[in-house]
N, C-alpha and C positions, 0 to 999 in steps of 0.2 A: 178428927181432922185427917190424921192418917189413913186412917180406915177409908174417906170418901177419894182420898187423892189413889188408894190403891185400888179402888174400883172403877173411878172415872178416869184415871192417867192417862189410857191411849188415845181414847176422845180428846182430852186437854192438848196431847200433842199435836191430835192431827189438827184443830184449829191452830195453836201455834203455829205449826207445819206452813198454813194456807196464811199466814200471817208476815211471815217471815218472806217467802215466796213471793209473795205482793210488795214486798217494800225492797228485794233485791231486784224485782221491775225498774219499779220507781227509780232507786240508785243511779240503774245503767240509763236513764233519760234524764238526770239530775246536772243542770249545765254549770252550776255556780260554783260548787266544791272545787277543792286543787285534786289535783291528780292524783295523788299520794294519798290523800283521803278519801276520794272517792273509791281507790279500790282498797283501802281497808275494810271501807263500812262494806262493799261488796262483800267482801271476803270475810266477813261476820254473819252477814244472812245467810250467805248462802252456805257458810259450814253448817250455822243454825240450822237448816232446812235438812241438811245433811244429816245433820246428830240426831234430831227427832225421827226422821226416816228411819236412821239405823235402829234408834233405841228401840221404836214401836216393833220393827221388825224383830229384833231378837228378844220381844215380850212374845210376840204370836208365835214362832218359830223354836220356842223353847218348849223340851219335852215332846219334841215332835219324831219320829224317829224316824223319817224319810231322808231318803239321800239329799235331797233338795235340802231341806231344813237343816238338816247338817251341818252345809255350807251356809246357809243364811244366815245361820247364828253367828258362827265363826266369824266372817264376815261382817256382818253387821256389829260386834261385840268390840270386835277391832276399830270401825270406824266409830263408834261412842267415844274410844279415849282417844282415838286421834284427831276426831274433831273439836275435841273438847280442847288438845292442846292447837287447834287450829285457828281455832277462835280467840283463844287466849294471846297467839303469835299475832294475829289482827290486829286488836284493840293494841298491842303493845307498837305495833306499826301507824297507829293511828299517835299515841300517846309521843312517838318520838318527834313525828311530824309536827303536832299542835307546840311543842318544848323549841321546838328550833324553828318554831315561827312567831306564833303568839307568845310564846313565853320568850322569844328574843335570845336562846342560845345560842351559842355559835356551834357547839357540837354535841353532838349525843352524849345524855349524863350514861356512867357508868353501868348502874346499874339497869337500866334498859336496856343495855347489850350484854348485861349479865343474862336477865332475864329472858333474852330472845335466844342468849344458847342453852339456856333450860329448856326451850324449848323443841330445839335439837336433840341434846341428850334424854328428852322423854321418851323422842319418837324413836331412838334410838332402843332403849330399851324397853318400849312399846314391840317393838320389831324382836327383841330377844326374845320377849318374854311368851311368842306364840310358837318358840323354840321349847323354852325352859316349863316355861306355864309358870313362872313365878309370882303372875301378876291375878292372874285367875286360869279355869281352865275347865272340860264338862266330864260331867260322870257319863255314867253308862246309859242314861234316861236323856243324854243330849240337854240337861239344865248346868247353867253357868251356876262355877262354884269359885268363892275365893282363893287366891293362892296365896301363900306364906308371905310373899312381899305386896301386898294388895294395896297396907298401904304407903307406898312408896309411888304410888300412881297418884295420888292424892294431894302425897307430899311438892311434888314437882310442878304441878299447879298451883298450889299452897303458896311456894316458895317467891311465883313470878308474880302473883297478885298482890304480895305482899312488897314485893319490888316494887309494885307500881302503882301501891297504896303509898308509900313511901316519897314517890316524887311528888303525887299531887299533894299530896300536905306540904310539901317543900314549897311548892310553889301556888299554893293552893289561893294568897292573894289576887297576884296576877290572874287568875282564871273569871271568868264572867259563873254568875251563879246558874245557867244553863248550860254552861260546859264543865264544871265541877261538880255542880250533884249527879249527875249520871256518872260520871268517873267512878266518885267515891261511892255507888254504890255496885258498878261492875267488881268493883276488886271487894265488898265486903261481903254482901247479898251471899256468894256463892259460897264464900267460905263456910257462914252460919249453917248455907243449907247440905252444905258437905260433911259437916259435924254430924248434926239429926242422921243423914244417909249412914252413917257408919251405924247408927244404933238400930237404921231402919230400913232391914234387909227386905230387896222386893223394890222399893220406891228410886225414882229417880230426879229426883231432888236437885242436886248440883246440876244435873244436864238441862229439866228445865227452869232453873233459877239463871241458868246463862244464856238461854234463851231468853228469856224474860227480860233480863239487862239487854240483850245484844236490840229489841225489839224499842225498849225503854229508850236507849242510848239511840238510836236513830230520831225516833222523836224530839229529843232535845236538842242534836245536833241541825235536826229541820229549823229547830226554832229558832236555835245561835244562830244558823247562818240567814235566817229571815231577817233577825233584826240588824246582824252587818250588813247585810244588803239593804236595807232602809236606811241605816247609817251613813251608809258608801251614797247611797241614793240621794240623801239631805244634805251632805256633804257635797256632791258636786253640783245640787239643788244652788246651796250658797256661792258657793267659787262662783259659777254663772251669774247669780244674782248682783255679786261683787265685781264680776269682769262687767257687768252691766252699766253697774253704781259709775265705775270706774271711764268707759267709753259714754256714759252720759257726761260726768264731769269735764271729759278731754273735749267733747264735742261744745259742753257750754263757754267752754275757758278759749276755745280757739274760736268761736263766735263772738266773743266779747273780745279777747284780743285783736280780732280783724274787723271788728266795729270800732275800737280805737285807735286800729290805724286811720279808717277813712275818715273818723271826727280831726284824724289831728293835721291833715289835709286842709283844713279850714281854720283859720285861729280864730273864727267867733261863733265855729258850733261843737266844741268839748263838749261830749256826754249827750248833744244830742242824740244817736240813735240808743242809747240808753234810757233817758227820758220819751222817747218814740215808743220802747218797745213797751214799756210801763206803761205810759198812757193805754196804750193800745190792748194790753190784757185786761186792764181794771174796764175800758168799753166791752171789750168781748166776755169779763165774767159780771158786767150788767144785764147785759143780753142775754143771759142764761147758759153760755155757753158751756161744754165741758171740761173738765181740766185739762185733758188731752188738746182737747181745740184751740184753749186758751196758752198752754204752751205754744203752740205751734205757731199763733199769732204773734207771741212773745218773739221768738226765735226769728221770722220772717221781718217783723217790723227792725230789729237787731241789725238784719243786713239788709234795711231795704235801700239804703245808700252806696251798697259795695260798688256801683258803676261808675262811683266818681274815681276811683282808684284809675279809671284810663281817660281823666279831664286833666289837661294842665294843671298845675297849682297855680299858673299865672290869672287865668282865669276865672280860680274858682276863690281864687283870694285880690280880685281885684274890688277895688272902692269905689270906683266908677260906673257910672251904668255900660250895661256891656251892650257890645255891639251887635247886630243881627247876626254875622257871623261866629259870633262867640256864644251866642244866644242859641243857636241852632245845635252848638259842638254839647253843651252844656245839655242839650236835651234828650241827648246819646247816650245818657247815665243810665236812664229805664233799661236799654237795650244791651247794652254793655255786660249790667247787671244779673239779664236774665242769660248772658252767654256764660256769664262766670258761675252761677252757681245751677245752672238745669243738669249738672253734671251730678248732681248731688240726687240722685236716682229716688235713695231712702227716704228720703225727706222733699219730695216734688215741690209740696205747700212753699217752701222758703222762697224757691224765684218768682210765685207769683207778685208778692209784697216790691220783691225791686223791679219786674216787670212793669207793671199796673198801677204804681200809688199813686202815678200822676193826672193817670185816666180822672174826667171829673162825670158828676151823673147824670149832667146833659149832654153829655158824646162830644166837647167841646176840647176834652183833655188829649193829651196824647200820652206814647205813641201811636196806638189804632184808633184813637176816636172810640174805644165802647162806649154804651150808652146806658144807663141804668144798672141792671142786676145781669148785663153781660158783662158786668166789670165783677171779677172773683170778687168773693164779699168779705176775703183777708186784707184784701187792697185796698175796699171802700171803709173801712175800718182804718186801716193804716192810712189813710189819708185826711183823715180830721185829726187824729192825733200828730200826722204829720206837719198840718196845717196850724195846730194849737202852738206847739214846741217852738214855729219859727215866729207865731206872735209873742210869747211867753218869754224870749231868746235874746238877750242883747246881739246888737249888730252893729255894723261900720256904720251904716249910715243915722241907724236910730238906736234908742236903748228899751228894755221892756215895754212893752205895754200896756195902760192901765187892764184891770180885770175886766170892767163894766167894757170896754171897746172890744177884747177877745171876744167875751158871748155875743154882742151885737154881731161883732164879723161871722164867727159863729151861726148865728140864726139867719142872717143874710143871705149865707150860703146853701140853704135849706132847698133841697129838688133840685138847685141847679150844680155847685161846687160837689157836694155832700148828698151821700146816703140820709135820706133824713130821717131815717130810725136811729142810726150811728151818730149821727148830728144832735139829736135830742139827746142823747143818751149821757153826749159829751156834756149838753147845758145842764143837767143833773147833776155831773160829777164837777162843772163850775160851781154851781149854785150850793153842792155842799162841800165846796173848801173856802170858809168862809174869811182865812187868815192868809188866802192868796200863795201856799202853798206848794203848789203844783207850778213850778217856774225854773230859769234857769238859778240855779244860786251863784 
């Protein structure tokens, strides 16, 4: 196994290399991350990209004994462990971020500001050591050789991962299982593979096993935040749904409240335009209608009385038969009607029901005289239900009326009063309430 990874290595890198490059891309066009994360994960690819660069560089450039090469190694050797603790200071900037948000801290735990000035004091004497050479250093052949504190370069990454193996176990509950297994295996992965490296001079092992995480760890972190943004997404999915529920409610409740005010206008039609608007859906889901349409009929026939709200009450509650002039003011309600609610934009269907229900379907009705199926077919509907409810209805002058004279009037009005598909429709829903039912109670 070692044997193949020290043959094939610089090939393995430079795909990592192209791997890592591609998703510090991606990164800088990534709009959903916070800010603080997004340039962690930046700042992991792209040391990533950085460290294989270096590494492969100062495998080609070793034993080379050109002035160029000199410097490439040197250079390059340097940036291996300074990327390495670059990378590390990353993830550690990602890990404080996720704690004082997702994990709900209020400030940075300890040891994560432990752990980020190890990362200071490495680079620190990261920077001695190309003084001292205590960390490594080259023979005469230009090959990197170890120095007497070699491993104390080791240790200081060691030391931070293990800081920050530390917290996720701490809080390793709170964590979603796509943003802890990659954690936990940033901070374990390299340690094991920095073990093996110690025994296994030549391979670079810990460099690309941080890779491998830093590449891993993006992956996971795509798919975290896929699924809070689907959550975030079904989450205000619902609220919508519920501000919906909620302005459907307000709009049925203030419909039927101001249907109750103009029933109580009249002391002998309580609940008529509630029984109106009943009748009137159970006609239009005979007719096949849809639920949508049938709502809508429902709703319409509800207020298709709102124009008495501008008839006197002297009028509209007199016992006597009313005079031609009162007859006339009275006929104002259609028109009134459709003044009061045409303002209702969303919902157009509702004025035609107060406009029209008195239109009859020989052009006889008012207020325009339509004639047939120029009369909207919400209206020619609300007008036999309209018509049933005032036979059905106790009143001042008479009281219900038996069932057998309803369908008679009913069928009578066939072509001339009434829609006579809606007319039929209505002697259906007569004929099957056989215990008379369908009435005022």
């Amino acid at each position: 196994m070692f044997e193949f990874l020290r043959l094939h290595q610089l090939n393995i890198m430079l795909v990592m290399n192209g791997i890592c490059g591609m998703l510090a891309i991606l990164i800088l066009f990534t709009k959903t991350l916070r800010p603080k994360r997004k340039q962690s994960l930046l700042f992991m690819e792209t040391g990533a990209v950085l460290l294989l660069l270096s590494d492969r560089c100062a495998y080609i450039y070793r034993g080379n004994l050109s002035s160029f090469a000199h410097a490439a190694t040197r250079l390059s050797n340097f940036l291996v462990f300074f990327m390495s603790l670059f990378i590390l200071f990353s993830f550690n900037m990602y890990l404080i971020d996720y704690c004082t948000n997702e994990g709900g801290l209020k400030r940075t735990p300890r040891r994560l500001l432990l752990a980020k000035n190890l990362a200071y004091i490495g680079t620190v004497l990261l920077l001695l050591s190309q003084i001292f050479h205590f960390y490594y250093y080259f023979d005469e052949q230009n090959r990197y050789v170890r120095g007497p504190g070699f491993l104390l370069s080791y240790a200081i990454p060691f030391v931070m991962m293990a800081l920050q193996f530390s917290i996720i176990v701490q809080y390793y509950r709170t964590m979603s299982f796509r943003a802890r297994f990659p954690m936990l295996l940033f901070t374990t992965f390299p340690v094991i593979a920095t073990a093996a490296q110690i025994f296994s001079y030549g391979l670079s092992l810990t460099n690309m096993s941080i890779v491998f995480d830093a590449v891993l760890f993006y992956v996971f972190v795509i798919f975290d935040m896929n699924e809070t943004v689907a959550q975030a997404k079904q989450h205000e999915i619902d609220l919508l749904r519920e501000e919906q529920r909620n302005m459907n409610l307000m709009f049925v409740q203030t419909a039927e409240s101001l249907a109750s005010a103009i029933d109580a206008k009249d002391a002998y039609t309580h609940g008529h335009s509630a029984r109106v608007a009943e009748y009137s859906k159970m006609i239009a889901q005979k007719a096949g209608k849809s639920e949508k349409e049938c709502r809508e009929v429902y709703f319409a026939a509800l207020l298709h009385d709102v124009g008495k709200i501008g008839i006197p009450d002297s009028i509209i509650n007199k016992e006597t038969r009313l005079s031609d002039e009162e007859f006339q003011m009275i006929k104002r309600h259609p028109e009134i009607g459709k003044q009061i609610l045409q303002n209702i934009t969303q919902s157009p269907y509702i004025s035609l029901g107060a406009h029209y229900h008195h239109e009859r379907y020989d052009g006889k009705g008012y207020p325009d005289g339509l004639k047939g199926e120029e009369i909207p077919e919400i209206a020619r509907i609300i007008a036999v239900a309209d018509t049933y409810d005032a036979m059905t209805s106790k009143r001042s002058y008479r009281d219900i009326l038996p069932q057998n004279i309803v369908r008679a009037e009913i069928e009578k009005g066939f072509g001339t009063q009434f829609d006579p598909t809606f007319a039929t429709i209505m002697l259906i829903l007569i004929d099957n309430d056989k215990e008379y039912q369908m009435r005022e109670k």
